[in-house]
C-alpha positions as CSV (number, residue, x, y, z in Angstrom):
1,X,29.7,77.7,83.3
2,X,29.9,74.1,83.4
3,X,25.8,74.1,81.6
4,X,27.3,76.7,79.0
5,X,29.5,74.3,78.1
6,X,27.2,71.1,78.2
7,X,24.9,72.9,76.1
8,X,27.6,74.0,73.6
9,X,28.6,70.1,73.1
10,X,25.2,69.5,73.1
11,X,24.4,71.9,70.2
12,X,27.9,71.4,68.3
13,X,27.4,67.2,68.8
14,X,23.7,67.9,67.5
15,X,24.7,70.3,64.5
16,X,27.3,67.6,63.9
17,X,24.9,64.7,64.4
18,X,21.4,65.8,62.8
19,X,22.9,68.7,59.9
20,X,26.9,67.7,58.9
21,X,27.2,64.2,59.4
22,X,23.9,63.0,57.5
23,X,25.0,65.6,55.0
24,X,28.1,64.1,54.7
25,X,26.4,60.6,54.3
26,X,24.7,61.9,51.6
27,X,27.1,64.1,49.8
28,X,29.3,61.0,49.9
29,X,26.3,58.4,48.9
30,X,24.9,61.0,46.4
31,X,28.3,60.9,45.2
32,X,28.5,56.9,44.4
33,X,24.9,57.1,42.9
34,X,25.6,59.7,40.7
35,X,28.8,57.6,39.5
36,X,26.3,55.1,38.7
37,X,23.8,57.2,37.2
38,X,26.9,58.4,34.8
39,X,27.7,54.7,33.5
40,X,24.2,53.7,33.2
41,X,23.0,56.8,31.2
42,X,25.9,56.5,29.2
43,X,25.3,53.3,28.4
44,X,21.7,53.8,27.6
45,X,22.8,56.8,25.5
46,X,25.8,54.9,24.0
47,X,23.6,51.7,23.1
48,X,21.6,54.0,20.9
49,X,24.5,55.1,19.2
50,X,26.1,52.3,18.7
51,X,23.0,50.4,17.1
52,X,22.8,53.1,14.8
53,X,26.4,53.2,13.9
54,X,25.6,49.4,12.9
55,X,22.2,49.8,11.2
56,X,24.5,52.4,9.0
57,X,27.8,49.6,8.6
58,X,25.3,46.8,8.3
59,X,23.5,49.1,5.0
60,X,27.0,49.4,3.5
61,X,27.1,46.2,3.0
62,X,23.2,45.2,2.1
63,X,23.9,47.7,-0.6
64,X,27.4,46.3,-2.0
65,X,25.6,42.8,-1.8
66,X,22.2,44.0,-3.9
67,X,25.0,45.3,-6.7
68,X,27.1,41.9,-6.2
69,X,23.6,40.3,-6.7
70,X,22.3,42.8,-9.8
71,X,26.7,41.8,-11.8
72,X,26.2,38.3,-10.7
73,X,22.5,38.0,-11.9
74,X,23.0,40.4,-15.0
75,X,22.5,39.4,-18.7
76,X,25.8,41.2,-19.1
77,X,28.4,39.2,-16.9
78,X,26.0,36.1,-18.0
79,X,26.8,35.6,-21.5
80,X,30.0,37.2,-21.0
81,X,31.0,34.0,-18.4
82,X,29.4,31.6,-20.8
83,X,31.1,33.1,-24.3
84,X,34.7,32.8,-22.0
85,X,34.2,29.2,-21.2
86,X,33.1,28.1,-24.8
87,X,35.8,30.4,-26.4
88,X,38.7,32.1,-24.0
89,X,39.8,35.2,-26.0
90,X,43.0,35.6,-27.9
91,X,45.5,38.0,-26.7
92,X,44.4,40.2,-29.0
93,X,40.6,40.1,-27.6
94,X,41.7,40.7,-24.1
95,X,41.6,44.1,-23.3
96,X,37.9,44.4,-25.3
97,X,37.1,41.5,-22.5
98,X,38.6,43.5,-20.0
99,X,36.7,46.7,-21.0
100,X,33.5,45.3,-21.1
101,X,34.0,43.9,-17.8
102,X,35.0,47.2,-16.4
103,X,31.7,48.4,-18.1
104,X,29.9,46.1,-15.7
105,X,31.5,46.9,-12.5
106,X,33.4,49.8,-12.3
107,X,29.6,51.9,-12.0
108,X,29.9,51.6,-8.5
109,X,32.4,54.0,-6.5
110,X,33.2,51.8,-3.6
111,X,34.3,48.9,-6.0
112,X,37.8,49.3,-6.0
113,X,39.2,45.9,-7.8
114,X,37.3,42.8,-9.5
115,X,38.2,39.4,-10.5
116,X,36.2,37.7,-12.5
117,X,37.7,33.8,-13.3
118,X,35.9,31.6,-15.5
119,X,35.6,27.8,-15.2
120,X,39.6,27.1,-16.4
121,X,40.4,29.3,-13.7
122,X,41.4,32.1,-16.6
123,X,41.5,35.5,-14.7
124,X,40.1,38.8,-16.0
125,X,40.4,41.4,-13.5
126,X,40.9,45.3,-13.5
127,X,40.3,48.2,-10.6
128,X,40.7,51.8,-9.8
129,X,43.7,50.8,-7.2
130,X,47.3,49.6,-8.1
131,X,46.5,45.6,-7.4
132,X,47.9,42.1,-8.4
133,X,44.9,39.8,-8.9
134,X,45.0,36.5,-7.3
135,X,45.9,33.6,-9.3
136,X,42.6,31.1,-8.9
137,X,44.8,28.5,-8.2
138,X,45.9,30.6,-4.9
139,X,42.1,31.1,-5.0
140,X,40.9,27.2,-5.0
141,X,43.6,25.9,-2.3
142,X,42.6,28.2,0.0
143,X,40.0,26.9,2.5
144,X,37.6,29.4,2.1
145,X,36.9,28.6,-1.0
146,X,35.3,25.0,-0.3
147,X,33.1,27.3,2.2
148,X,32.5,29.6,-0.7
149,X,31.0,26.7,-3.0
150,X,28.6,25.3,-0.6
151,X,27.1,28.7,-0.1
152,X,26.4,28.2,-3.9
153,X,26.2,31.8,-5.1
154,X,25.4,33.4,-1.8
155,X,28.4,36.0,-1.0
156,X,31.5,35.4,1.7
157,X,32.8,38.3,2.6
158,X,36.6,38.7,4.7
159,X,37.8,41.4,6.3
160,X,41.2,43.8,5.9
161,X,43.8,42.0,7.8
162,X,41.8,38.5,8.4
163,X,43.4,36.5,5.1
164,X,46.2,38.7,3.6
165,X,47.1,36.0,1.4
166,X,44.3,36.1,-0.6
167,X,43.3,40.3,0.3
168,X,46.8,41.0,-0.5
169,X,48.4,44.4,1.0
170,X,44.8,47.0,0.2
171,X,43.5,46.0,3.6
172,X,40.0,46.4,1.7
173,X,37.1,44.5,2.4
174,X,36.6,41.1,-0.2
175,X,33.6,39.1,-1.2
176,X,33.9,35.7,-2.7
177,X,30.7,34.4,-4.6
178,X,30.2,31.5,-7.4
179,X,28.4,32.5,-10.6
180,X,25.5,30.4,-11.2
181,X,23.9,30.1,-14.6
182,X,20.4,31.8,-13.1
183,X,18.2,30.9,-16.8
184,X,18.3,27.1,-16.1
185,X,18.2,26.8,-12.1
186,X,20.4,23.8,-10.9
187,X,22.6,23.8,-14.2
188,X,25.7,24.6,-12.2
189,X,28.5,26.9,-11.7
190,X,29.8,29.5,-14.8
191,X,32.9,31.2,-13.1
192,X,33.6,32.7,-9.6
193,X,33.9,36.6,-8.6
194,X,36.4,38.4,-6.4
195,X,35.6,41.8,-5.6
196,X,37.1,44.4,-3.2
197,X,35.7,47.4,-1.7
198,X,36.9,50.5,-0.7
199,X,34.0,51.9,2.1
200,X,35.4,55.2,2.5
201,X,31.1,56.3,3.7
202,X,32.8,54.0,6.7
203,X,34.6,56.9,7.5
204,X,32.2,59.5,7.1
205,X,29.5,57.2,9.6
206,X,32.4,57.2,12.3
207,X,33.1,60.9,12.3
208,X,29.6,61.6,12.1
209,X,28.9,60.1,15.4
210,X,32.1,60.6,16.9
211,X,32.3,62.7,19.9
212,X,35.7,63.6,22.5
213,X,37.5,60.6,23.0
214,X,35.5,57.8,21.5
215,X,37.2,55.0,20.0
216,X,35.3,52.6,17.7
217,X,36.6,49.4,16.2
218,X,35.6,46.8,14.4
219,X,36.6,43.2,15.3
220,X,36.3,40.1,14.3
221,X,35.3,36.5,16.4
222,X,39.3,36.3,17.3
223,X,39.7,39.7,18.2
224,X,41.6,41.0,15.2
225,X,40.8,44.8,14.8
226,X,39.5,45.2,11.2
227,X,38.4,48.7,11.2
228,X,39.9,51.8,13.4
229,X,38.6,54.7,13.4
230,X,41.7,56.6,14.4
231,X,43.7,54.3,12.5
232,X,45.7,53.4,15.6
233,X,44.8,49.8,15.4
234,X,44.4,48.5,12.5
235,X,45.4,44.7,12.1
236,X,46.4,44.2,15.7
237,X,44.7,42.0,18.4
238,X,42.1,43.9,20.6
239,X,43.1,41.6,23.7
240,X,46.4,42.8,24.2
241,X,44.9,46.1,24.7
242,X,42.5,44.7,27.2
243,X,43.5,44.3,30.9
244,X,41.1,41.3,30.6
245,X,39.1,39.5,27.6
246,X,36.1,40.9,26.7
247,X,33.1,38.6,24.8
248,X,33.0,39.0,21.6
249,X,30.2,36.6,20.9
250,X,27.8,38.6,23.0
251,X,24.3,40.9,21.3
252,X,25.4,43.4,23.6
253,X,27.4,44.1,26.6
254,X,29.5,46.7,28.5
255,X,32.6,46.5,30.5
256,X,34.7,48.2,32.9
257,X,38.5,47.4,32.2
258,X,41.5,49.1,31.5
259,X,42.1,49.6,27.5
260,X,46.1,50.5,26.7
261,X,46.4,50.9,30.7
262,X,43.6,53.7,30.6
263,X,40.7,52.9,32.3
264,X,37.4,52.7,30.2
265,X,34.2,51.4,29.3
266,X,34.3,48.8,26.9
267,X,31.1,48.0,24.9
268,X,30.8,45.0,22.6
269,X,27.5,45.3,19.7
270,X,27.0,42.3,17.5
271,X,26.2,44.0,14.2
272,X,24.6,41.2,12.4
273,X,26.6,41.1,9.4
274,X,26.1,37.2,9.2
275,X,23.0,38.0,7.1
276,X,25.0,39.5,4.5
277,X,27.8,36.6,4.5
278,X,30.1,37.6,6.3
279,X,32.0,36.1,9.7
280,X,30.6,37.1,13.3
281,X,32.1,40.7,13.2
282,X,31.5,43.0,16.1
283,X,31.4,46.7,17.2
284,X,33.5,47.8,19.6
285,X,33.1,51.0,21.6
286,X,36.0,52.6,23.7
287,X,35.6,55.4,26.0
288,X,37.8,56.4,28.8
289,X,36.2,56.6,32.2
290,X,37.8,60.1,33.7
291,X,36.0,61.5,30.2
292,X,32.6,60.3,31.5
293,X,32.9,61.0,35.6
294,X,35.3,63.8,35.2
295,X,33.1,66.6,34.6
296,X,30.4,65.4,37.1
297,X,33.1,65.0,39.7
298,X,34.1,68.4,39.1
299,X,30.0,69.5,39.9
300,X,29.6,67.3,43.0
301,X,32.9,69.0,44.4
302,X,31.6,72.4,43.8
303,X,28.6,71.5,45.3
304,X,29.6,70.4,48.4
305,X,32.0,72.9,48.8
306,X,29.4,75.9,48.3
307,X,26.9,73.4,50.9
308,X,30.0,74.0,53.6
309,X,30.0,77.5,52.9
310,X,26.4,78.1,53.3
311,X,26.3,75.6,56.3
312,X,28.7,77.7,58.0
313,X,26.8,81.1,57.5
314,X,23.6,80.0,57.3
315,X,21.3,76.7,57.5
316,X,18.5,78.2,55.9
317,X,20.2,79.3,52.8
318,X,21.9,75.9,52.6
319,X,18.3,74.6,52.6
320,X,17.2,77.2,50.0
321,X,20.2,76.2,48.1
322,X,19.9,72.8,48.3
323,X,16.3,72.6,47.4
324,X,17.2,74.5,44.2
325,X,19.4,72.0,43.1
326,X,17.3,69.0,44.2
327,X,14.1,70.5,42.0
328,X,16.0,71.0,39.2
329,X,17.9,67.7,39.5
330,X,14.4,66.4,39.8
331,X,13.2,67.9,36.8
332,X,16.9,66.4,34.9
333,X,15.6,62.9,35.2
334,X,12.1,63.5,35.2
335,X,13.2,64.6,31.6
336,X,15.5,61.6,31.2
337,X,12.5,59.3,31.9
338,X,10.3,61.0,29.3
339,X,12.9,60.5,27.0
340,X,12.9,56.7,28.1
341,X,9.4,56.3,27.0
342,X,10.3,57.9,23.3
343,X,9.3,61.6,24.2
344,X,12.1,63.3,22.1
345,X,10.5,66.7,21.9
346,X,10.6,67.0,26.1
347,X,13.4,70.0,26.9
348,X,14.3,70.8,30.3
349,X,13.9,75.0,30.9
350,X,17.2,76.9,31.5
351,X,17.4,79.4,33.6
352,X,20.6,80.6,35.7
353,X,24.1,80.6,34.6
354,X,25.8,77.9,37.0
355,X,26.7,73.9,37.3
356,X,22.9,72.9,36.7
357,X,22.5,75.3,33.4
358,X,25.7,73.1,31.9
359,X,23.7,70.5,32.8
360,X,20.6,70.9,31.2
361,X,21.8,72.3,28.6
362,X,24.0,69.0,27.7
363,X,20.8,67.3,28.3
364,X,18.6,69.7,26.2
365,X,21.8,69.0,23.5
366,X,21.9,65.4,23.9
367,X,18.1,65.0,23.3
368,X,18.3,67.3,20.1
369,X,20.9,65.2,18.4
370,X,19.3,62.3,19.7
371,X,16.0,63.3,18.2
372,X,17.9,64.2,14.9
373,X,19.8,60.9,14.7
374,X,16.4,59.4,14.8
375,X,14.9,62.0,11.8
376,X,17.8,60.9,9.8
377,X,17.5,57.0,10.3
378,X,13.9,57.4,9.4
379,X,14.6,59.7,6.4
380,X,17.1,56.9,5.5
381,X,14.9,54.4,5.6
382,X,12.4,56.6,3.2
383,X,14.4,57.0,0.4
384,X,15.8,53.3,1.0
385,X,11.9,52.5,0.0
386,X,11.6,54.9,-2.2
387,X,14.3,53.7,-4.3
388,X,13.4,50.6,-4.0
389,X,10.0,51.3,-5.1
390,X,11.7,53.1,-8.2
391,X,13.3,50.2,-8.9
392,X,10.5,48.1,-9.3
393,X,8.6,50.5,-11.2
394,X,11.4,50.8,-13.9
395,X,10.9,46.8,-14.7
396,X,7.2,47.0,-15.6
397,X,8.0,47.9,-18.7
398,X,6.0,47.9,-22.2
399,X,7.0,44.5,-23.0
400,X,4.9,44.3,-26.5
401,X,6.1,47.7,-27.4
402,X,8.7,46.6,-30.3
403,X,5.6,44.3,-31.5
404,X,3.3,46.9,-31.7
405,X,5.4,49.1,-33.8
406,X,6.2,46.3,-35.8
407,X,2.4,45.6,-36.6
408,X,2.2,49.2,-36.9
409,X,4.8,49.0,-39.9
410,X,3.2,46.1,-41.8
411,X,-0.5,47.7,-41.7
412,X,1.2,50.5,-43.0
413,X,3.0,48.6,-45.9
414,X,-0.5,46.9,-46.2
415,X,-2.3,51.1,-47.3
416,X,-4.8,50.3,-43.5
417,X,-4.5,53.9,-42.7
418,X,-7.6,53.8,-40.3
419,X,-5.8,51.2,-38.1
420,X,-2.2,52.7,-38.6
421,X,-4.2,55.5,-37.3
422,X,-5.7,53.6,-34.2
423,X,-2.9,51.7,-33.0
424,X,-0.5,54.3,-33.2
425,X,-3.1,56.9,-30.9
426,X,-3.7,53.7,-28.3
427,X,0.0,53.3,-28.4
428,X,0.9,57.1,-27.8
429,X,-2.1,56.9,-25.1
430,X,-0.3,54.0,-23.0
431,X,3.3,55.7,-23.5
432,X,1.9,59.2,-22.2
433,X,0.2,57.2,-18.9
434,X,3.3,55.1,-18.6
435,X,5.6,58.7,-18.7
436,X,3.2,60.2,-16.1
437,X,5.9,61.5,-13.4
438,X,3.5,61.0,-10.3
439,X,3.7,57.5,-8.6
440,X,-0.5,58.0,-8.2
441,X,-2.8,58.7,-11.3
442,X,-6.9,58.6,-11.2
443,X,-8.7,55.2,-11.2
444,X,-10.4,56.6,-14.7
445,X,-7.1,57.3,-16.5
446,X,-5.5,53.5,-15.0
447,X,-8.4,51.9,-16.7
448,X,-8.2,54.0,-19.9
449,X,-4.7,53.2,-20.0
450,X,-5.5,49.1,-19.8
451,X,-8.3,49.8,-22.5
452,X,-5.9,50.7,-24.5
453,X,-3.3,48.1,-23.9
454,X,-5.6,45.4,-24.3
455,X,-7.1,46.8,-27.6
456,X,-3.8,46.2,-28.8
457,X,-3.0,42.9,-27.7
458,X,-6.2,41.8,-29.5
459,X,-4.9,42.8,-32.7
460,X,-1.6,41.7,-31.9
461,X,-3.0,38.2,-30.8
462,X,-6.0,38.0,-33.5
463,X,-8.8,38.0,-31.2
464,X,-7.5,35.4,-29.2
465,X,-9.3,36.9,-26.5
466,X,-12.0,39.7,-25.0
467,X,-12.7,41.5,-22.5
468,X,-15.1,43.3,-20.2
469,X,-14.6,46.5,-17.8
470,X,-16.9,47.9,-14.9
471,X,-15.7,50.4,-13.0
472,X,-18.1,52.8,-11.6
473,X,-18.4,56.2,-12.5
474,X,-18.0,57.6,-8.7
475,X,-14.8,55.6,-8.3
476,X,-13.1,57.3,-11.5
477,X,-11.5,59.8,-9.3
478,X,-10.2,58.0,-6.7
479,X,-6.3,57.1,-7.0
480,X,-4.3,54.3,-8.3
481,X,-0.8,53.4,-7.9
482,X,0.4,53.8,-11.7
483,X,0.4,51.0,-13.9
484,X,-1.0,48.1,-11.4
485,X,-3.7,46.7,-13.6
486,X,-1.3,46.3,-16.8
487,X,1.2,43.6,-15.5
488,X,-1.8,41.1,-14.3
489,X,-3.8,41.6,-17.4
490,X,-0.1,40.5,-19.5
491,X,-0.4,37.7,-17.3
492,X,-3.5,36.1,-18.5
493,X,-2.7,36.9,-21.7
494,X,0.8,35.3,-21.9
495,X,0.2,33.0,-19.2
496,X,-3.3,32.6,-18.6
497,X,-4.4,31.8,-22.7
498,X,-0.9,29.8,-23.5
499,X,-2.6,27.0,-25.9
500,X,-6.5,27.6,-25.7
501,X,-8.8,26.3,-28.3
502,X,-11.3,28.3,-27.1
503,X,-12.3,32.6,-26.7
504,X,-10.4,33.9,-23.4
505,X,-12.8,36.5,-21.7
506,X,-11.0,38.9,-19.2
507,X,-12.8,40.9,-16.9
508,X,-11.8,43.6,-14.9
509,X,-14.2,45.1,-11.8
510,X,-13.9,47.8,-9.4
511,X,-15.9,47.5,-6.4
512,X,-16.1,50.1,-3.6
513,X,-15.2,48.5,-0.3
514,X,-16.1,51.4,1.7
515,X,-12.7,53.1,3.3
516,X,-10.7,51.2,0.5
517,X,-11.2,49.8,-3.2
518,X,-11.0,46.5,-4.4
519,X,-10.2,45.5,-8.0
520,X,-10.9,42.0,-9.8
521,X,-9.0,40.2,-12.5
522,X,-10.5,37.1,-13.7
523,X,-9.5,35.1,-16.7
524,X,-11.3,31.6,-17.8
525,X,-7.3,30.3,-18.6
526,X,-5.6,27.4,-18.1
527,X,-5.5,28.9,-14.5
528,X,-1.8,28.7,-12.4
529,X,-0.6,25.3,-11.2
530,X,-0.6,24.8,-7.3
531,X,2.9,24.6,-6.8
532,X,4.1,28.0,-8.3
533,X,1.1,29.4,-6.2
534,X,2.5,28.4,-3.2
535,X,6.1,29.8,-4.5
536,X,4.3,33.4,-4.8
537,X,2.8,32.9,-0.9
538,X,6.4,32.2,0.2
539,X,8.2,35.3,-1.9
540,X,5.2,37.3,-0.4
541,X,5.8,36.4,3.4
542,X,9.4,36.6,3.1
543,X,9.6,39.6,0.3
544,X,13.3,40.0,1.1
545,X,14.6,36.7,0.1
546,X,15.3,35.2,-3.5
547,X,15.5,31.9,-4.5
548,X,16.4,30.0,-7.5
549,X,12.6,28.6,-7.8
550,X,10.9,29.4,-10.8
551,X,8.5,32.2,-9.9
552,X,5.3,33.5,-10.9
553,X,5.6,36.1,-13.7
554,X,8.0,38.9,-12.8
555,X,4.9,41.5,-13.3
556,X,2.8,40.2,-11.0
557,X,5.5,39.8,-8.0
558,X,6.4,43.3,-9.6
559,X,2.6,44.7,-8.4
560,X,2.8,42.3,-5.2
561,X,6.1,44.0,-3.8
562,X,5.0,47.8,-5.2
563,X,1.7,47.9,-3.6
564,X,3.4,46.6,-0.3
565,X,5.8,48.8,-0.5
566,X,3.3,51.8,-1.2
567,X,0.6,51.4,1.1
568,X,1.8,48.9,3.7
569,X,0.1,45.8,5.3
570,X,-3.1,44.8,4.7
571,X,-3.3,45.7,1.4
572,X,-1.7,44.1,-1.9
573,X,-2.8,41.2,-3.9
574,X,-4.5,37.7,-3.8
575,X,-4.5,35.0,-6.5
576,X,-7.0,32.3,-6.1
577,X,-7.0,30.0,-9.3
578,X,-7.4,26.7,-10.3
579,X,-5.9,24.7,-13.5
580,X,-7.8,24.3,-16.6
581,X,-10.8,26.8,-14.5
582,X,-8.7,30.3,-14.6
583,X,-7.8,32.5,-12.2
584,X,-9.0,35.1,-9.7
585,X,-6.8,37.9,-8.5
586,X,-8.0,40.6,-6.2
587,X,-6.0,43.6,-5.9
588,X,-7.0,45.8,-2.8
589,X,-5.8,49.5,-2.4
590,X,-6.8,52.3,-0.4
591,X,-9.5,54.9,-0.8
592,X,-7.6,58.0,-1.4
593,X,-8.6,60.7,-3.7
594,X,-6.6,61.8,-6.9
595,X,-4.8,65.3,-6.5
C-alpha cells in the first residue's frame, strides 16, 4: 500500500514536475513574449503608417508652397504690386483691384483668405470665408515678421492656435512671404502676402488611415495640438494629457504612458515640415493599450484553458494540439519576416475556423492594405511626375510664333506667294508636331520638326546663320521625347549668335551609342560664359531648388529637367562650351523604338 502510494506521488509530482509546471512556465512566459511581440509589431506596422500619413501632410503643403511660389513669381501679382506702389487706386478702382486679385488666387480650392499689402502697407485682401484682414501694422510689430524678411521671399508658415492674433478666430493654417521683384534679382522687396488655407484633404488623409481607436494629432515644438483628428483637442496642450512628457524633438519614438488616464502607446514622427517653412511640427499617434493586447489576451486565455482540458484527458492530444498551434504560429511570423524584407505578396494559408484563422486572416488583411498603401504612394508619386513633367512641357512653347505670322503677313502684302506658301506649310508642320498628344514621337519626325523650325528662323533672321543635319537612316524610327532638339537649337540662335559678324553654322548629329542614342548640338557662337555654366551644374544636382541666380535659358533647363524626369539617371544633357569658340551640348536618350 505504502509503494501504491509512493508511486502515485511519484507520478502526480512527475506529471506536475516534467508536463504542468514547465507548461505553466511557458504559458505564462509565452504570455510576456507575446505582449512584446504585440507592441513591437505594432510599432513596426504603426511606423509605416505614420510615415505615410506624413509623406501625405508633408505633400499638402509642397503643393500650397509651389502655388504660393507660381502667385508670388507670376507676371500677374508682379505688375499688379509694382502699379499699387507707383499709383494706389482710388476708391473707385478698388474693387477692379480686388477682382483681379481674386483672379489670381482664388483658382486654388484650399486657399481660403489672401492679403496682399503693398509697400505703404495698403491692404487688398478677399476670401471664400467670413474674415477681417489684418491691418499690416498688426502685421510688422509682430515678431514674426522680422523672421519673415530675413527668409527674403522664402514662406513662414503658423499653425491654427499658435498666433491667434495675427490667424484670428479660422484656426486655418497661414503663410507669410515677402514679394520680391524676381526680373532684376536683388532689387528688393514689392509688397508682402498673407494667405490662409483651409486643408480639408487633411481630413480625408486621417480617415483614410484611421482604424478603431486611433487618435492622431498634430503638435507643435511646445506641445500645442494644432490638428485633431476627432476634434477633441484642438488648441489645448498635449502634456496635460500625458502622465509624463513625451519628446517632441525626436525623428521617431514610441512611448508607453497614460494619455487622459488611459493607458496607451504614444508615438511621436517628426514630419519634416521645416523644408517647407514652417516650425518643428510633429505627428502624434495615440492608441490605447487594452485595444492592442486585448484581443490577444483573450487567444492566450482560450488557449491555455483548452491545453488544461486536453492535459487532463489526454497528453497526446494536448501534444497534437499544441503542435498545431505552434506550426501555424510558426508559419504567422515566418510570414511576418518575409514581409520584413519587402515581400508584400507573401499570404499565410487559412484553413480551420478557430483563434489562429482570426489570426491569419488579420495578418493576410494587414499585409493587403499594407501592400495597397504602398500601390497608392507609388501611384502618387507617378502622377506627381507626370504632372510635373506636363508642366514643363507646356513652357516650351513656340516662342517666334507671333513673328512668323507676322513675316507671313508682310510677304503677303509684298504679292511673295511662293514663300507665303512655304512658311505657312513649315509653320503648320511645327504646330501639328508640337500638338502631337504622345509624350514620344520618332527620331525622323523630331528632326523634321527642327528642319522646319530652323528654315524659319533663317528667314526670320536673314541668313544670320546655317545649318547642317546627320541623322542616320536606321535611327529614324527610334523614339524621341517630343520637342527636345527645338529649345537648344533657340539657344544658339538667341544666345549663341547675339552680335556675330560672321555666318553661325549649327549642326545637329545623331550617333548610335549601342543600347542608347546620343545627339550633338554644336554652334561656332560666342559660346556660354563659365560662371552661368557652373549655375546650370548646380540647378542640375539639386533640380529641386530655385535661386534668384540668373540661369541658363529657361529651354534648355526645360530639356535638362524633362529628360530627367522621363528616363531617369544617367541620361540627360551636357554643355561643354567655351566663350568666343561655341558650344557643345550632348543630349543622350535611350534606345527605345517608336510605337
Amino acid at each position: 500500500m505504502g509503494v501504491m502510494m509512493n508511486l502515485r506521488k511519484k507520478v502526480f509530482l512527475a506529471f506536475m514536475g516534467f508536463i504542468i509546471i514547465p507548461l505553466l512556465s511557458i504559458s505564462i512566459f509565452t504570455y510576456m513574449i507575446f505582449q512584446d511581440i504585440t507592441q513591437e509589431k505594432y510599432m513596426e506596422q504603426s511606423e509605416l503608417t505614420i510615415k505615410s500619413i506624413g509623406r501625405n501632410i508633408a505633400s499638402l503643403f509642397k503643393e500650397a508652397n509651389y502655388y504660393s511660389d507660381y502667385w508670388m513669381l507670376g507676371d500677374n501679382l508682379q505688375s499688379q504690386l509694382v502699379e499699387l506702389n507707383e499709383n494706389p487706386p482710388s476708391d473707385e478702382q478698388l474693387n477692379n483691384v480686388t477682382n483681379s486679385l481674386r483672379k489670381i488666387f482664388l483658382t486654388y480650392e484650399p486657399l481660403g483668405t489672401f492679403s496682399v499689402y503693398n509697400l505703404y502697407g495698403e491692404n487688398y485682401s478677399s476670401g471664400v470665408i467670413p474674415f477681417a484682414p489684418i491691418p499690416f501694422k498688426t502685421l510688422k510689430d509682430h515678431p514674426i515678421y522680422e523672421e519673415v524678411k530675413n527668409l527674403n521671399g522664402f514662406p513662414r508658415w503658423i499653425g491654427p492656435y499658435e498666433n491667434p492674433e495675427l490667424t484670428g478666430d479660422n484656426n486655418l493654417f497661414s503663410q507669410v512671404r515677402t514679394v520680391n521683384y524676381y526680373e532684376t534679382p536683388g532689387s528688393g522687396r514689392i509688397g508682402t502676402m498673407f494667405l490662409q488655407f483651409d486643408f480639408k484633404e487633411m481630413d480625408k488623409i486621417f480617415n483614410f488611415y484611421n482604424q478603431k481607436n486611433s487618435h492622431f494629432l498634430l503638435v507643435n515644438e511646445q506641445g500645442v495640438i494644432l490638428y485633431d483628428n476627432r476634434k477633441l483637442t484642438n488648441g489645448s496642450n498635449l502634456n496635460k494629457f500625458l502622465s509624463q512628457k513625451v519628446d517632441l524633438t525626436e525623428s521617431y519614438a514610441t512611448s508607453r504612458v497614460k494619455f487622459d488616464g488611459i493607458e496607451s502607446l504614444v508615438t511621436v514622427y517628426d514630419i519634416g515640415l521645416e523644408k517647407y517653412g514652417t516650425p518643428k511640427w510633429a505627428l502624434v499617434s495615440v492608441t490605447p493599450w487594452d485595444y492592442l493586447s486585448g484581443e490577444m489576451s483573450v487567444i492566450l486565455k482560450w488557449v491555455g484553458t483548452i491545453m488544461f482540458l486536453f492535459l487532463i484527458s489526454a497528453l497526446l492530444f494536448n501534444l497534437l494540439f499544441v503542435n498545431r498551434y505552434i506550426r501555424a504560429i510558426i508559419r504567422i511570423v515566418s510570414s511576418m519576416k518575409q514581409v520584413e524584407r519587402g515581400d508584400l505578396d507573401v499570404r499565410v494559408k487559412v484553413q480551420g475556423n478557430d483563434e489562429m484563422t482570426i489570426l491569419s486572416r488579420g495578418f493576410n488583411s494587414l499585409v493587403s492594405r499594407i501592400h495597397d498603401l504602398v500601390e497608392e504612394v507609388k501611384q502618387e508619386q507617378e502622377h506627381k511626375n507626370k504632372a510635373e513633367l506636363s508642366l514643363l512641357q507646356a513652357q516650351i512653347k513656340p516662342h517666334f510664333l507671333f513673328n512668323t505670322l507676322e513675316s507671313i503677313n508682310a510677304l503677303a502684302v509684298q504679292n511673295q506667294g511662293k514663300k507665303v506658301s512655304q512658311l505657312v506649310y513649315r509653320l503648320g508642320t511645327i504646330l501639328r508636331i508640337s500638338f502631337h498628344h504622345k509624350e514620344e514621337i520618332a527620331l525622323g519626325l523630331e528632326i523634321d520638326y527642327l528642319k522646319n523650325y530652323m528654315e524659319i528662323q533663317k528667314y526670320r533672321f536673314e541668313e544670320l546663320f546655317d545649318f547642317e543635319i546627320h541623322l542616320p537612316r536606321e535611327l529614324e524610327n527610334h523614339s524621341i521625347l517630343k520637342l527636345t532638339l527645338q529649345p537648344l537649337v533657340e539657344n544658339s540662335i538667341q544666345h549663341g549668335f547675339e552680335g556675330i559678324t560672321y555666318q553661325g553654322i549649327i549642326t545637329i548629329r545623331v550617333e548610335d551609342g549601342g543600347d542608347h542614342i546620343i545627339l550633338w548640338v554644336e554652334d561656332n557662337g560666342i559660346g556660354i560664359p563659365e560662371d552661368v555654366l557652373v549655375r546650370f551644374q548646380y540647378r542640375k544636382k539639386n533640380p529641386s531648388l530655385d535661386t534668384n541666380e540668373p540661369r541658363v535659358g529657361l529651354g534648355v533647363l526645360n530639356v535638362a529637367d524633362r529628360l530627367r524626369i522621363h528616363y531617369g539617371d544617367g541620361y540627360g544633357l551636357y554643355i561643354c562650351s567655351e566663350p568666343n569658340k561655341g558650344t557643345r551640348i550632348k543630349c543622350i536618350i535611350p534606345k527605345t523604338t517608336a510605337r
